[in-house]
N, C-alpha and C positions, 0 to 999 in steps of 0.2 A: 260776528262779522259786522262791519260797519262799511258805511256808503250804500251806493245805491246798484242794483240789480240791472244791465244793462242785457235785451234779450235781442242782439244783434249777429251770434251767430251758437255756434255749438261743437263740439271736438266728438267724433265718431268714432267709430275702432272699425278701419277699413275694409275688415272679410263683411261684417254685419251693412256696409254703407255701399258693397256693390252684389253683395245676395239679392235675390229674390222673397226678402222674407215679408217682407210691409208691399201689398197688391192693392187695386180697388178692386172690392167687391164687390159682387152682387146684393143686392137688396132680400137676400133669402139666408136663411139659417148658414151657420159658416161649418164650411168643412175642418179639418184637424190642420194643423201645422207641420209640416214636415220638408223640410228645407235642408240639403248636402250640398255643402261646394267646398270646393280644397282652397288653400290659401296660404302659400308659400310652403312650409313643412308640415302643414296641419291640414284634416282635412274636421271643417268643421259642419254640426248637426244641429238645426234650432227642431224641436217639436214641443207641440203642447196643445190641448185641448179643442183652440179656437184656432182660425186664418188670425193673422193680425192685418187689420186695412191702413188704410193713410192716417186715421184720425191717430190710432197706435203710434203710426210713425211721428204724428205732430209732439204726442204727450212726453215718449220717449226723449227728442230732439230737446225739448224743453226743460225734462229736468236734467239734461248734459248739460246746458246751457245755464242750466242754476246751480248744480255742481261744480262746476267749472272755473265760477266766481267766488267757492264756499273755501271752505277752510276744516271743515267736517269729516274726519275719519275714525276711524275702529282699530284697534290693535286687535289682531284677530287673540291673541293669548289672553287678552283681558276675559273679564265674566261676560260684559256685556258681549263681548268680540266673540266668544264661545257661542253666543245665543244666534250672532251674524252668521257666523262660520256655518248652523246647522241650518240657517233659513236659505242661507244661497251655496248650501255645498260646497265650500268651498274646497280647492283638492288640487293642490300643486304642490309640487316637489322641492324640498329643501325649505327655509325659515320662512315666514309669511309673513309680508310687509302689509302696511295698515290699508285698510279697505274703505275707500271713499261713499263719504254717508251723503243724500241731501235732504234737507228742511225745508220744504219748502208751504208756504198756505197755496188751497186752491186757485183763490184768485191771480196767484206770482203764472201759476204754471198757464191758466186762462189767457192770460196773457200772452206768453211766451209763446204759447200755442198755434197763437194767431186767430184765436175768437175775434169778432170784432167787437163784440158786445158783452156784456156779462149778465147771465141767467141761470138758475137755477139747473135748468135741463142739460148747459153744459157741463157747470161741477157733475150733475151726477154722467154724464158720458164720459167724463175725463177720469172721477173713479172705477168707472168698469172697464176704461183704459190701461190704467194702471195695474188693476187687477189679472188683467189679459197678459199684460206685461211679465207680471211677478210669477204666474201657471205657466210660461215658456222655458224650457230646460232646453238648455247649451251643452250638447257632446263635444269637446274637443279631442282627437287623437293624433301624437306628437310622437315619433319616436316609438312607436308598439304601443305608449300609452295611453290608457282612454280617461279624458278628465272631464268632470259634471259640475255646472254650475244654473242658478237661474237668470235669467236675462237680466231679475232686478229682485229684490227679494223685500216685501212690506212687511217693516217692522211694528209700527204704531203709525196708526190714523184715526184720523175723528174728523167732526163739520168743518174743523177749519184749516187742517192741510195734514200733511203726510211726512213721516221720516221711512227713507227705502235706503236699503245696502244696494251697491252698484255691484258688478260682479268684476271679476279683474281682467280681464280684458275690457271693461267700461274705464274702468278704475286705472288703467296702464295709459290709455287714451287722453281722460282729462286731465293728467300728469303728465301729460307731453313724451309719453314713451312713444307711439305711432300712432298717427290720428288723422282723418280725413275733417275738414272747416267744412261745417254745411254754413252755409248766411241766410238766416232766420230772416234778415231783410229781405231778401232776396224770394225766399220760400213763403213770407205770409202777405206777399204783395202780388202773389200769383192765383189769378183767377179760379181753379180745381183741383181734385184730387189729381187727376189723371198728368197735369202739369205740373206738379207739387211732386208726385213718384219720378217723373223724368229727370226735376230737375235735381232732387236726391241721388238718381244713381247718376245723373253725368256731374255733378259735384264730385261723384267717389269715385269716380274711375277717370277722371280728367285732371289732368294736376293747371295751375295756370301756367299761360304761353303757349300750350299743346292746341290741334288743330287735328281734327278725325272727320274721313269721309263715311258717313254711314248708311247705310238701306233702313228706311224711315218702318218699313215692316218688321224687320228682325227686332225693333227696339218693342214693342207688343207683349214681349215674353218679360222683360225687365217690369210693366206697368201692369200688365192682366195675367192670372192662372189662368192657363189651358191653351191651345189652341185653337183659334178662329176661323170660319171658312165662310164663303159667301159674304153675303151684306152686312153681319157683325165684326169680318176682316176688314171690310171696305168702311166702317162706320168706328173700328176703332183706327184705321191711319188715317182717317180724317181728325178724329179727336189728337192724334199723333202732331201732324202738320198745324193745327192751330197750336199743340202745345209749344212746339218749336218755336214759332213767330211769337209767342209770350215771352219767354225765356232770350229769343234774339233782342227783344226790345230793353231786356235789362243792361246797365254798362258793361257789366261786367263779362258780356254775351255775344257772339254774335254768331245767327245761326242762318243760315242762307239754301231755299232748297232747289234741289236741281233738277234736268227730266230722268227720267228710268227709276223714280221712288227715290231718290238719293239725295241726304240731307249732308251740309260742311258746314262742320259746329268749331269755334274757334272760344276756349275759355282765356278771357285776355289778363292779362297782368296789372296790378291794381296801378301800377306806377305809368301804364298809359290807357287807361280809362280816359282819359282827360282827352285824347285823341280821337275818340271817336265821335262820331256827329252828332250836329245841334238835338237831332230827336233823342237820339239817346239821353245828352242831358236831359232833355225834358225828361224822360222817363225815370231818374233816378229822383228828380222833385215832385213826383207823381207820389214817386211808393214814400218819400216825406221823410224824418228825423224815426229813428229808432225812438220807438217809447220805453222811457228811464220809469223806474217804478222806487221810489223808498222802500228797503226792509223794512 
């Protein structure tokens, strides 16, 4: 590959980018993964070991976003492609086209991420990321059939970065088969986890131009496991409503809320950004030039 690594957005595979499966967690040991939702003719299953939180969701989004740029695949019939084939189960029907690989170093994904800094202590949170990542097993069933795969599967790593099998539904995505744009701009200029999760899933479930009235509470279930009551409901739609006014202040946003809990989100089209007002400019010189990195 040559040029330079640009980490301004990311290509998603859209059952996984309007799931529930990336939550903020609590600060206590994580429960298992077990996430069902349907999604067109399929109904798909992520489970594994650990909850996956926001920071998952950043590491993930970032090596899309370096895959994406790469040129790196596997013939599943080669040796090496036989070695992929059994780390990410792979399991679909009829000939099997090549399986997008990425290479990326620590410090690419660090970045991409949306660290602002670079330290020791996040390489190693971004490997136990990864690893989280790679312990997630994908049921897909299509048709009667039931097909297993891993969310991403580590082939070799060491101190200074990592090569992982994508799995194919990642792999259909960053090849422009169907794919929801998250904007990495957008998401590492946002102040928390809890507005980082929001503005994930209304990226995946909003297309541009589109305009949704919503109840500011029901959005709760997309951001937190479990159900809320008393002062920890009322203390996350307060975390809700500031998230919203984050994400209105982006161009590409606008989110306005109303009385009776009800919030009118409008994701606008890139070709009249330019229309909206002076603050908003400002706020797009705020979050400043995508950071370019050399391979």
């Amino acid at each position: 590959m040559t040029g330079e690594l640009r980490f301004d957005f990311a290509l998603q595979e859209p059952a996984l980018a309007i799931a529930p499966v990336f939550l903020v967690l609590k600060k206590t040991a994580r429960a298992k993964l077990d996430v069902t939702r349907s999604f067109g003719d399929s109904s798909v299953r992520w489970r594994g070991p650990d909850a996956l939180g926001i920071p998952e969701q950043s590491v993930l989004l970032a090596l899309l976003s370096i895959g994406g740029q790469q040129t790196y695949s596997i013939d599943p019939n080669s040796a090496i492609g036989n070695k992929a084939k059994l780390l990410n189960q792979l399991s679909c029907e009829g000939p099997q086209s090549d399986v997008a690989v990425v290479i990326a170093h620590w410090r690419k994904i660090e970045i991409a991420a949306g660290y602002s800094a670079h330290s020791g202590t996040n390489i190693t949170n971004i490997k136990l990321a990864v690893k989280r990542l790679a312990e997630t097993t994908v049921w897909e069933c299509r048709d009667g059939i039931e097909y297993q795969s891993r969310l991403l599967s580590w082939i070799r790593g060491n101190d200074n970065g990592v090569i992982i099998a994508l799995n194919r539904r990642a792999t259909d995505a960053i090849y422009g088969k169907q794919f929801i744009k998250i904007s990495l701009c957008e998401r590492n200029a946002l102040p928390d986890e809890s507005t980082k999760a929001l503005h994930a899933y209304l990226s995946g479930s909003m297309r541009a131009g589109t305009t949704r009235c919503l109840t500011v509470s029901k959005l709760q279930a997309h951001i937190w496991s479990g159900e809320a009551a008393g002062s920890t409901h009322r203390s996350r739609d307060e975390k809700l409503r500031a998230a919203l006014l984050a994400i209105g202040r982006l161009p590409a946003w606008r989110c306005v809320l109303l009385p009776r809990g009800q919030v009118d989100i409008r994701r606008i089209n890139e070709s009249t950004i330019e229309r909206k007002t002076v603050e908003n400019d400002r706020a797009l010189k705020s979050i400043g030039n995508c950071e370019t990195v050399p391979m």
